[in-house]
C-alpha positions, 0 to 999 in steps of 0.5 A, spaced: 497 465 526 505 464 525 509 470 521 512 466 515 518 466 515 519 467 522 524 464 525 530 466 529 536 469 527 538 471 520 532 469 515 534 472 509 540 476 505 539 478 497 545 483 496 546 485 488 550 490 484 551 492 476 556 497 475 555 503 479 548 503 475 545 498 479 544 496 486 539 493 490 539 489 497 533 487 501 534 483 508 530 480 513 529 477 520 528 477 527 525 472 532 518 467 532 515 472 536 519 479 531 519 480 524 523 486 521 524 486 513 528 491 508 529 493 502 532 498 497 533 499 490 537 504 487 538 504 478 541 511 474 544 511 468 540 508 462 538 515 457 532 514 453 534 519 449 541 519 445 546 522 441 544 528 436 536 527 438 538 528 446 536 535 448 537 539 453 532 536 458 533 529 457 537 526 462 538 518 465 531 514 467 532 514 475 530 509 481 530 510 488 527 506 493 526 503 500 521 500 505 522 497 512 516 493 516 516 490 522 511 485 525 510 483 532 505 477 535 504 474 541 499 469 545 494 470 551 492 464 551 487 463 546 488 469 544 493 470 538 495 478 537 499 481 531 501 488 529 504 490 524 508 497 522 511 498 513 513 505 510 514 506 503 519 511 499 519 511 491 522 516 486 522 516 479 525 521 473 522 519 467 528 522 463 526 529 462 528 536 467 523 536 472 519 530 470 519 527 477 515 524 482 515 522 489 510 515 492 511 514 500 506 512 505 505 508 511 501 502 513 499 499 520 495 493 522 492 490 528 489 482 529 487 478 533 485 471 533 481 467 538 480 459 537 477 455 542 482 449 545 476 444 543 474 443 535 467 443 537 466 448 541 461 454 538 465 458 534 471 464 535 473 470 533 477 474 528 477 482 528 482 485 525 484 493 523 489 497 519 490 505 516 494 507 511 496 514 508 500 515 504 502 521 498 504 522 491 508 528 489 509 529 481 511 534 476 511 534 469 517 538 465 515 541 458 519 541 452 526 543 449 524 550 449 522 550 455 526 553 461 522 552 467 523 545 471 516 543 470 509 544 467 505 540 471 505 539 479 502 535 483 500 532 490 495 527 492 495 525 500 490 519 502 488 516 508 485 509 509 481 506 515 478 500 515 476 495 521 474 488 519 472 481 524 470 474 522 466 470 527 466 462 525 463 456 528 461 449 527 453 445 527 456 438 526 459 436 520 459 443 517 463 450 519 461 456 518 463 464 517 460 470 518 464 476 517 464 484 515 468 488 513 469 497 513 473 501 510 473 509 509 478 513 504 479 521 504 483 523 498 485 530 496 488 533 490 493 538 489 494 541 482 499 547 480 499 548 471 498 552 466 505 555 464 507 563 463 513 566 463 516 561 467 510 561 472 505 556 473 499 560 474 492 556 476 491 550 480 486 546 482 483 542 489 479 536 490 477 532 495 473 525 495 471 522 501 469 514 499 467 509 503 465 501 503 462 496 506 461 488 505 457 483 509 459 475 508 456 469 509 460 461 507 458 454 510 462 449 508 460 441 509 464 436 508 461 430 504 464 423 505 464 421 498 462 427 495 468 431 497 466 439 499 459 443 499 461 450 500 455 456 500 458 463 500 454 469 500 456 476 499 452 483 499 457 490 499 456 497 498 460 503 496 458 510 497 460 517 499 464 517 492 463 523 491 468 530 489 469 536 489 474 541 487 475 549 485 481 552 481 484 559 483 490 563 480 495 566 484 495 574 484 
C-alpha cells in the first residue's frame, strides 16, 4: 500500500504563466512515509461580452483555485495505516455582476491494511473510513436593468460519512473477497430569491438525509490453460432519500 509518487525529496514542480491573465502552479513532495501535494490556479481576464453589446454588468470570466493534501502511512508489522487529509477552495464569476460561486471542502480518510506474511495463510483484512464536507455558495446577478448584485443566492453545505472493510483469503488454487461498504449523507439547501425593490424577498430551506449500503462477494480461480475464472456478486441498497423543505419572506 505504497503512495504513488512518494519518495524523498522533491517529486514534483509545474509552474506556468500567461501574461498577467494566467497563472498556475502545482507542486509535490515529501518522504516514503509523508506525501504533500498542492495546486493553485488563477485565470481573469477574457470578456465574454464585448464592445457596443457589453452592458454594465458584463465583467471578465474569472477563476481562482487552490488545494493541498497530505498523506501519511506507517508499518506495524502486518499492518500497513494510512491517513489522508485534502481541502479544496474554487471561485467562479460567470462574467456578470454578482454571477458568482464559491466550491470548498475537506476530505479525510483512514486505511488499514493487513496481509499475512504466508500467501496461504486464511485471509487478511481491509477496513477503511473517510468523511467529507463540504459547501457551495452561489448568486446569480439579473439584467441590465438590474442594480442589485444578484437575483439568486444560494448555499448548499453537505456532509459525507462512510466506512467500508474488505476481507480476502485463499481455498487452494482460488482467492476469495468479501466486502461492505456504508455511507451516510446530510445536505441542506439554503435559498434567497425573488427580487423587489433591490430586496430578495422569500426563500427557501431543504434538507435531505440519504444513506447507501453495498454488500459484495468475488472468488478468482486461476486456470492453467483457461486463464482466469472470476465470480462477483453485488447486492446495494439506498434509502432515506428523502427532502424537506419551507419557504418563509422576511418581515
Amino acid at each position: 500500500m505504497q503512495e504513488r509518487g512518494a519518495r524523498d525529496g522533491l517529486g514534483a514542480l509545474d509552474v506556468s504563466a500567461r501574461r498577467s491573465q494566467h497563472h498556475r502552479g502545482a507542486v509535490s513532495g515529501g518522504t516514503q512515509s509523508l506525501l504533500i501535494t498542492a495546486a493553485s490556479e488563477a485565470t481573469d481576464g477574457y470578456t465574454p461580452v464585448r464592445g457596443k453589446a457589453a452592458g454594465a454588468v458584463d465583467v471578465p470570466l474569472s477563476l481562482h483555485d487552490a488545494t493541498i493534501s497530505a498523506r501519511l502511512q506507517h508499518s506495524f508489522g502486518d499492518v500497513q495505516a494510512a491517513a489522508r487529509v485534502g481541502t479544496f477552495e474554487e471561485k467562479r464569476n460567470a462574467g456578470l455582476k454578482g454571477a458568482a460561486s464559491t466550491a470548498k471542502g475537506s476530505s479525510g480518510t483512514i486505511t488499514i491494511a493487513h496481509r499475512p506474511a504466508r500467501a496461504s495463510a486464511a485471509g487478511g483484512c481491509r477496513p477503511g473510513a473517510a468523511q467529507r464536507p463540504g459547501q457551495h455558495l452561489g448568486r446569480r446577478g439579473g439584467g441590465p436593468g438590474d442594480h442589485h448584485p444578484g437575483q439568486q443566492r444560494v448555499s448548499t453545505p453537505a456532509n459525507g460519512y462512510g466506512v467500508n472493510a474488505a476481507l480476502q483469503g485463499h481455498l487452494g488454487a482460488a482467492t476469495w473477497e468479501f466486502g461492505a461498504d456504508q455511507r451516510w449523507a446530510k445536505g441542506t439547501d439554503h435559498e434567497q430569491f425573488r427580487a423587489v425593490n433591490g430586496a430578495l424577498t422569500m426563500g427557501r430551506d431543504a434538507a435531505a438525509r440519504p444513506r447507501s449500503a453495498d454488500l459484495s462477494g468475488e472468488r478468482l480461480r486461476r486456470l492453467a490453460l483457461a486463464g482466469d475464472r472470476r465470480v462477483r456478486i453485488d447486492r446495494w441498497t439506498e434509502s432515506h432519500a428523502s427532502a424537506t423543505s419551507s419557504y418563509w419572506r422576511p418581515a
